[in-house]
C-alpha positions in Angstrom: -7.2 -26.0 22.5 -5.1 -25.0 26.1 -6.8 -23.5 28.6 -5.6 -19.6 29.1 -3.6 -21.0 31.9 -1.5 -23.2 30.0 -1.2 -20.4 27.7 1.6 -19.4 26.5 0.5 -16.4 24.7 -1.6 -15.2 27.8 1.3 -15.2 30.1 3.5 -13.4 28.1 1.0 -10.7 27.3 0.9 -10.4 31.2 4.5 -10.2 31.4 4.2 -7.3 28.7 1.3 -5.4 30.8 3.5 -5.1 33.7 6.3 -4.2 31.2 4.3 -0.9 30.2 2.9 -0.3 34.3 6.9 -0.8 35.2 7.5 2.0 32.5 5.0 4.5 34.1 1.8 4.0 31.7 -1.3 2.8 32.6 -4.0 1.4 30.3 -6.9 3.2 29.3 -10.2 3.4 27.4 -11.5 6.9 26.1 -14.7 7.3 23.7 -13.3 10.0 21.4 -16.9 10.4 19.9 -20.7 8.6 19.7 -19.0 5.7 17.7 -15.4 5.2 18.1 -13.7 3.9 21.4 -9.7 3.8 21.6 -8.0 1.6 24.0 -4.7 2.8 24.6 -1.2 2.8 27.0 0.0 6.2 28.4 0.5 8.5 31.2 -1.5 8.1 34.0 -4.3 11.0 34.0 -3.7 14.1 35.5 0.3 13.6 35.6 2.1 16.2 34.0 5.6 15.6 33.3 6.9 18.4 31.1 8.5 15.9 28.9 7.9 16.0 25.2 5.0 13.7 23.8 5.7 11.0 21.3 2.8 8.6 19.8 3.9 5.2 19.0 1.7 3.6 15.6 1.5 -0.3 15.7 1.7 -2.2 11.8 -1.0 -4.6 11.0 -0.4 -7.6 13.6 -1.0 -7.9 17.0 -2.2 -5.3 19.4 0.5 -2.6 20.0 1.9 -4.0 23.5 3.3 -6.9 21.5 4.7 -4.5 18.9 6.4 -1.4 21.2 7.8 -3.2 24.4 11.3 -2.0 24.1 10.6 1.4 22.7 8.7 2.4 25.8 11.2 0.9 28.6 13.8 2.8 26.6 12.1 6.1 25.7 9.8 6.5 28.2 12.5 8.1 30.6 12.7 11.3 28.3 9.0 11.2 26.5 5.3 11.0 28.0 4.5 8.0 25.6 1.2 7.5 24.0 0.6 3.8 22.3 -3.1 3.5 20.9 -4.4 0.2 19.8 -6.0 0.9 15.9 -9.8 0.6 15.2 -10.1 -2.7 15.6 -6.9 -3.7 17.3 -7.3 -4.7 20.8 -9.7 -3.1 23.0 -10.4 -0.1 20.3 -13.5 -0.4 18.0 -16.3 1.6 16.0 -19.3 1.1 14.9 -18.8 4.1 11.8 -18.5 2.5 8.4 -15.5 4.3 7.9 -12.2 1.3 6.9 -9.3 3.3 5.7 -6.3 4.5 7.1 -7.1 7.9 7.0 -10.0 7.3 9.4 -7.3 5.7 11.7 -5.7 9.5 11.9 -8.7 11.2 12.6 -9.0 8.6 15.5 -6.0 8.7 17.0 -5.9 12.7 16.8 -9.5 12.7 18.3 -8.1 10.9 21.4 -5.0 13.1 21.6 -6.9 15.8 21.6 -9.6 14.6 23.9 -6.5 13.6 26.5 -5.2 17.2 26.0 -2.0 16.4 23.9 -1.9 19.9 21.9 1.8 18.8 20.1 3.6 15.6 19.7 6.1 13.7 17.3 5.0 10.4 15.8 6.6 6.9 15.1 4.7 4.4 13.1 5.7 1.2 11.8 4.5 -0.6 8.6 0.7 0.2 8.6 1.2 2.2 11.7 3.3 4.3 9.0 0.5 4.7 6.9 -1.8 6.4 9.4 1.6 8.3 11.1 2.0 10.5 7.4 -1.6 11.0 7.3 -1.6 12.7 10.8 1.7 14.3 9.6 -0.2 15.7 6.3 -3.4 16.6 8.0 -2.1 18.7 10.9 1.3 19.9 10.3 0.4 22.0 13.3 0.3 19.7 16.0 3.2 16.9 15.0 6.7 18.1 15.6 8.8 14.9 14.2 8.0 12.2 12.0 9.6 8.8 12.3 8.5 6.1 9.3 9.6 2.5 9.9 9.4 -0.2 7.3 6.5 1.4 5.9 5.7 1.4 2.3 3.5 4.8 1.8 4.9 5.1 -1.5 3.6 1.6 -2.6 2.0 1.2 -5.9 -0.1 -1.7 -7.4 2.8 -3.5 -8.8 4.5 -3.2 -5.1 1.9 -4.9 -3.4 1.6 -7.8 -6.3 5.0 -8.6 -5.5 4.7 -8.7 -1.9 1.4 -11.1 -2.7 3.6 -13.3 -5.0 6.7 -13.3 -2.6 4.6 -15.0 -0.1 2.9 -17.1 -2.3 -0.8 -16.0 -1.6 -3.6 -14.6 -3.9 -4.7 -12.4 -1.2 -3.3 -10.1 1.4 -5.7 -11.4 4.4 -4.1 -15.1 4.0 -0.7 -13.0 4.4 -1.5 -10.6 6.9 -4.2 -12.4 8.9 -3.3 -16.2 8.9 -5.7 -18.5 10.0 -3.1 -21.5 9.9 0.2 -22.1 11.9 2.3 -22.8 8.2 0.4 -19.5 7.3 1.8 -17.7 10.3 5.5 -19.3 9.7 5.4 -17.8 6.1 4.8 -14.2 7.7 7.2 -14.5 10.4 9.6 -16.3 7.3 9.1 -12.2 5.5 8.8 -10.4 8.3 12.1 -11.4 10.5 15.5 -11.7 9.1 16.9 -14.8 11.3 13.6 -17.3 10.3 12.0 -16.9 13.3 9.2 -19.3 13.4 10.3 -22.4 11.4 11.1 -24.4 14.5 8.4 -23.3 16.4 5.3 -26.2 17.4 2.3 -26.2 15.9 0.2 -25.8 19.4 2.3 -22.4 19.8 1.3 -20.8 17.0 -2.0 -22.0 16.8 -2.5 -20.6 20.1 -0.8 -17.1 19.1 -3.5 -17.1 15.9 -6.0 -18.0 18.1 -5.2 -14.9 20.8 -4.1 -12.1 18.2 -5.1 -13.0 15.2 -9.0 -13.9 14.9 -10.5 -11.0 16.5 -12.2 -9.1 14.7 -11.1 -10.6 11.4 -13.7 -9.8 9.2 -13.3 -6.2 9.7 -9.4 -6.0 9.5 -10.1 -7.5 6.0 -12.0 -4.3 5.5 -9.2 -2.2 6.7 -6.6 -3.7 4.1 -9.4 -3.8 1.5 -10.0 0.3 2.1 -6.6 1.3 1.9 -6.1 4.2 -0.3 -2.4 4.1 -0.7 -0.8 1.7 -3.1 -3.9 1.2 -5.1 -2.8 3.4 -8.4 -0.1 2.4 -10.5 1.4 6.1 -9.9 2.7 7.4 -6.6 0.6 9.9 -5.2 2.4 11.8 -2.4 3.6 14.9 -1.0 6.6 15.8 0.9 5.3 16.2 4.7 6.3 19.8 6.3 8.1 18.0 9.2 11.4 16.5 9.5 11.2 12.9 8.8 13.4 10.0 9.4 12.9 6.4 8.3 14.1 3.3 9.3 14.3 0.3 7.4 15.7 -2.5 7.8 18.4 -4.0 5.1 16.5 -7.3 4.4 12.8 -6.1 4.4 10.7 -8.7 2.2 7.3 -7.0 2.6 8.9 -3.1 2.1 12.1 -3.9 0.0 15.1 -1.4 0.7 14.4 0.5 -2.9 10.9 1.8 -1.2 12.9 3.1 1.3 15.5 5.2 -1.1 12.5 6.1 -3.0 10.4 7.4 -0.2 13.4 9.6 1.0 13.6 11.2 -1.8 9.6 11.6 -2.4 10.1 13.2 1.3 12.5 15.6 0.2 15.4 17.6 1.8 13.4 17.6 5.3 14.2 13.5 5.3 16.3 11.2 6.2 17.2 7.0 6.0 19.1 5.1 8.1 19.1 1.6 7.6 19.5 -1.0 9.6 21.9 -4.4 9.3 21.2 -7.6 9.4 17.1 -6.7 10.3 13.6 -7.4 7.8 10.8 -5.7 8.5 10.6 -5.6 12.5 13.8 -4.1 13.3 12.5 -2.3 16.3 11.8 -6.2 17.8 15.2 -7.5 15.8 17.8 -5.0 17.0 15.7 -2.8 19.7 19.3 -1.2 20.8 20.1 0.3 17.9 16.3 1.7 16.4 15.8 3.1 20.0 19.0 4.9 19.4 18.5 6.1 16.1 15.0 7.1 17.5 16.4 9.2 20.1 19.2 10.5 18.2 16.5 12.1 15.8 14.1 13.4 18.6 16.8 14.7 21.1 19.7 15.5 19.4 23.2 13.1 19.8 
């Protein structure tokens, strides 16, 4: 193993800490309650703006600095921008029982509301997405706009068997959470359209597993094991009261497109899809230029 100072992985996750400082957010830990702690990026206390909120959801991966970088250089001029590390992402943890997704929400919304964020649109990606319709659903009263990117809320059992058998694995932690650097090639294989991954040494991504991947491991397995959507064979979901917009990108081997058509029309009139060329299941890291714009479109107007 490198030392952290050889590290690769460690100096670029320095480079994306000054990234988010350069933007205007500072990192911070809150206790939202007796057994929850989120770790999170936004406004420094106490510094009002007047600028809209917007709440950026990270998918199952690596903690959210590694996931948002280009969404808060670009948005942050015209939003105050709130990007929470999960339960068990980065510095945020519990010591509840609680695993699903729907325990995520309550989290986050317990720190919003702790931080004094009365009203706020959302954006989450992939898992991200997940918790983002559940805040949506629960409190139609605080969330303005919902954005849903490459996230398959409408899966079903058969959805998430072909996703197991597309990348060859009997279960989703040897997917989701590799442990091995041909493991983490086979994700990055699904995940990004241009192969990203297949030429890169051994020593890198073992070190990338190593940093972002191993913490905490035993308890993300929990979080993909408590999941409650996609575990019926029937979709069980209602169109949100917001105006939603979801992005997907054309090539998307974890989500493929037909979730995407599907989940618009589950959404209803309220919805929208845009989808995006040439991009899998990242496209806010594969063409950052054009999700930002289609971001701000939606929350600002043309």
């Amino acid at each position: 193993m490198w030392p952290s100072f050889l590290s690769l992985v460690s100096l670029y996750g320095g480079y994306l800490r000054r990234c988010f400082s350069a933007a205007g957010l500072s990192q911070q830990t809150i206790d939202i309650d007796d057994e929850t702690t989120i770790a999170f990026w936004g406004p420094k206390p106490n510094k009002s703006t007047g600028r809209p909120s917007l709440l950026l959801l990270h998918g199952f991966g690596p903690m959210a600095i590694w996931q948002w970088r280009r969404q808060v250089q670009f948005l942050a001029h015209d939003f105050d921008i709130y990007v929470p590390d999960l339960v068990f992402f980065g510095g945020s943890t519990t010591k509840s029982a609680e695993r699903t997704e729907v325990f995520q929400a309550i989290s986050v919304a317990k720190l919003l509301e702790k931080i004094g964020v009365e009203k706020y649109s959302v954006l989450g990606t992939s898992y991200g997405g997940f918790v983002a319709y559940h805040m949506a659903r629960i409190w139609p009263e605080r969330i303005e706009k919902v954005i849903i990117a490459s996230s398959g809320v409408n899966m079903r059992r058969k959805d998430n068997d072909a996703m197991l058998k597309r990348a060859n694995v009997e279960k989703i932690d040897e997917f989701l959470l590799p442990m091995t650097a041909e493991q983490l090639r086979t994700l990055m294989k699904l995940a990004v359209c241009n192969g990203a991954g297949r030429r890169m040494p051994d020593f890198f991504l073992n070190d990338f597993i190593h940093k972002l991947y191993l913490e905490n491991r035993e308890e993300k397995i929990e979080l993909l094991k408590s999941l409650t959507l996609g575990r019926e064979d029937t979709i069980n979901l209602s169109p949100l009261f917001q105006e939603v917009l979801i992005i997907w990108g054309d090539h998307d081997q974890l989500f493929p497109l037909e979730m995407a058509k599907e989940l618009k029309e589950i959404m209803g009139e309220k919805s929208r899809l845009e989808v995006m060329k040439d991009a899998s299941h990242v496209p806010q890291i594969e063409d950052p230029a054009e999700f930002n714009r289609l971001v701000r479109t939606f929350l600002c107007g043309s």
